[in-house]
C-alpha positions in Angstrom: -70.3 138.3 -94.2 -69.1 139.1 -91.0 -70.1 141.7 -88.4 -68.4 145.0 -88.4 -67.1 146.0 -85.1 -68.4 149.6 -83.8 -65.6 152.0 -82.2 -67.9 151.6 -79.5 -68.1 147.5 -79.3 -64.4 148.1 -78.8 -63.9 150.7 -76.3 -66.3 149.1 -74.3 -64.3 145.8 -74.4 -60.6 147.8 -73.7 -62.3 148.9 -70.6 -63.9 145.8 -69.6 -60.0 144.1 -70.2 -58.6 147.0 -68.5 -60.8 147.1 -65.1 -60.5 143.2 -65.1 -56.6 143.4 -65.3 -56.3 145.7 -62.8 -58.7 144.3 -60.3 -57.1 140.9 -61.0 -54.0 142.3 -59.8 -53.6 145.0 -57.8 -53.5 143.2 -54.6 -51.6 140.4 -55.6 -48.7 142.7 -57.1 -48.7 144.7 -53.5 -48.6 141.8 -51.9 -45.6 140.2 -53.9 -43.7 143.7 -53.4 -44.3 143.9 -49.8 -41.1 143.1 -47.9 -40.8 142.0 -44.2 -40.7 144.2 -41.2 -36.9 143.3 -40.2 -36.0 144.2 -43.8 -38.3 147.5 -43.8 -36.0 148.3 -40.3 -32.5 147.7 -41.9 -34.1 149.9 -44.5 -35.0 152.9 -42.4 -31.8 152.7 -40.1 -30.2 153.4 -43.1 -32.1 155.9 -44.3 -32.1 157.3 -40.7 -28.7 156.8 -40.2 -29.9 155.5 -37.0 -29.5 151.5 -36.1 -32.5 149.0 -36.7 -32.5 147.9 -33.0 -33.4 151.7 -32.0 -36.5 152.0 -33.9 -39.9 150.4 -32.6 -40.8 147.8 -33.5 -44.4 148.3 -33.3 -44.2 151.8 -35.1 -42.2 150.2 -38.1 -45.4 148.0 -38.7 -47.5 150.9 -38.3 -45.6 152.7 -41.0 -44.7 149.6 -43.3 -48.4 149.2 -43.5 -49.2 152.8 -44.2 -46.9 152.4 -47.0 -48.1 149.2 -48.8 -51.8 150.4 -48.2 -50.2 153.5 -50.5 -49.3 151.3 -52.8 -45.2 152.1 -52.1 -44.6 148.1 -52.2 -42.7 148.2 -55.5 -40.4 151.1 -53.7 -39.6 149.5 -50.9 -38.9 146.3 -52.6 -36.4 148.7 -54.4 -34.6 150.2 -51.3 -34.5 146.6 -49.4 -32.4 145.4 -52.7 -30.4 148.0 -53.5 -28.3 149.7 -50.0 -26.9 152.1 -52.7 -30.1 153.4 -53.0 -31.1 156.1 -50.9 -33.5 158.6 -52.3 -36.7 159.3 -53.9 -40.6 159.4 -53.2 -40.3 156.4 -50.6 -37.1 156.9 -49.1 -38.7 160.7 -48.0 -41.9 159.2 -47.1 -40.1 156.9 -44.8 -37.2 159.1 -43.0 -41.1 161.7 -43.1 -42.5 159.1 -41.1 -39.8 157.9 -38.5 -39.4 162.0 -37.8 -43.0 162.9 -37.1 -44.1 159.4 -35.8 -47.2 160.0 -38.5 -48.0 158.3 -41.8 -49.8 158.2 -44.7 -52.3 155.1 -45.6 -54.9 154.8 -47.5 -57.4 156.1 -45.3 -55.4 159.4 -44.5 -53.0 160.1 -42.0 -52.2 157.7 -39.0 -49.8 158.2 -36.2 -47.5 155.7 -35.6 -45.4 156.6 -32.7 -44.8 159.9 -30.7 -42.6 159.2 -27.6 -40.3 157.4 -30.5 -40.3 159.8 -32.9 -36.9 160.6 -34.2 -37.8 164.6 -34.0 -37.1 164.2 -30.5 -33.6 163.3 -31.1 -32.9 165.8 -33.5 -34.5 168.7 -30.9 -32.1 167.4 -28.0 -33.2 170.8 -25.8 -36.9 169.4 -25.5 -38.5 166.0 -24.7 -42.3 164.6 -25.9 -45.4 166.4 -23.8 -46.0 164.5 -20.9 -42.4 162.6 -20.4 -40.2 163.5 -17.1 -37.1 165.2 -17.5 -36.5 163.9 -14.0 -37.1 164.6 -10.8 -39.0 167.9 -9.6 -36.9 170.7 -9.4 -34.2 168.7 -12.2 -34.6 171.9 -14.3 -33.0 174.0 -11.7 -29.9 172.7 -11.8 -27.4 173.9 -15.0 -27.0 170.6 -17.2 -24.2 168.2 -17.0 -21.2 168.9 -19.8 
């Protein structure tokens, strides 16, 4: 005769297959989604409507990382293939990120730039705290048309 299984006996074992699955791969399928840092810049110029050679470097990084720490690799996998693509979750957390300069990772919020931020582009009467407008006195003097 053979042993009867117990609804227990098999919830137990669902779970066990379950956590093992997903610790087996969770970081191998962020790590297959992540894309590279060029391609994550073509993606946000577009996004930005701004061109990839005007974004930093350094804060693309900063933000690419944020967002595979997230877990946003299969998303940006998505908006590096597809150009026609353009919105959702990611494409909001990105153009998000390039305007404040801050993003989210999986230890909260991290800045990633602030002189670069695009906010300052779109606000074209100020400038970031703490950068020069120009000589002393520049302010005196009605702008140039």
């Amino acid at each position: 005769m053979a042993p009867s299984t117990t609804r227990r006996a098999l919830m137990l074992g669902s779970a066990s297959m379950t956590l093992a699955f997903a610790a087996g791969l969770s970081r191998p399928a962020q790590a297959q989604d992540a894309i590279s840092l060029e391609a994550f810049r073509k993606v946000s110029a577009r996004l930005t409507d701004m061109q990839a050679s005007d974004l930093d470097p350094a804060a693309a990084a900063k933000i690419l990382q944020g967002l595979i720490s997230i877990g946003r690799g299969p998303g940006l996998a998505l908006l590096a293939q597809d150009p026609n693509v353009t919105a959702g979750t990611v494409a909001d957390d990105i153009v998000a990120a390039w305007y404040s300069g801050i993003c989210d990772t999986d230890r909260g919020e991290a800045l990633a730039t602030f002189t670069d931020a695009l906010v300052w582009n779109a606000l074209d009467y100020t400038k970031p705290f703490g950068s020069c407008g120009g000589e002393t006195g520049y302010w005196a003097e009605a702008p140039q048309s």
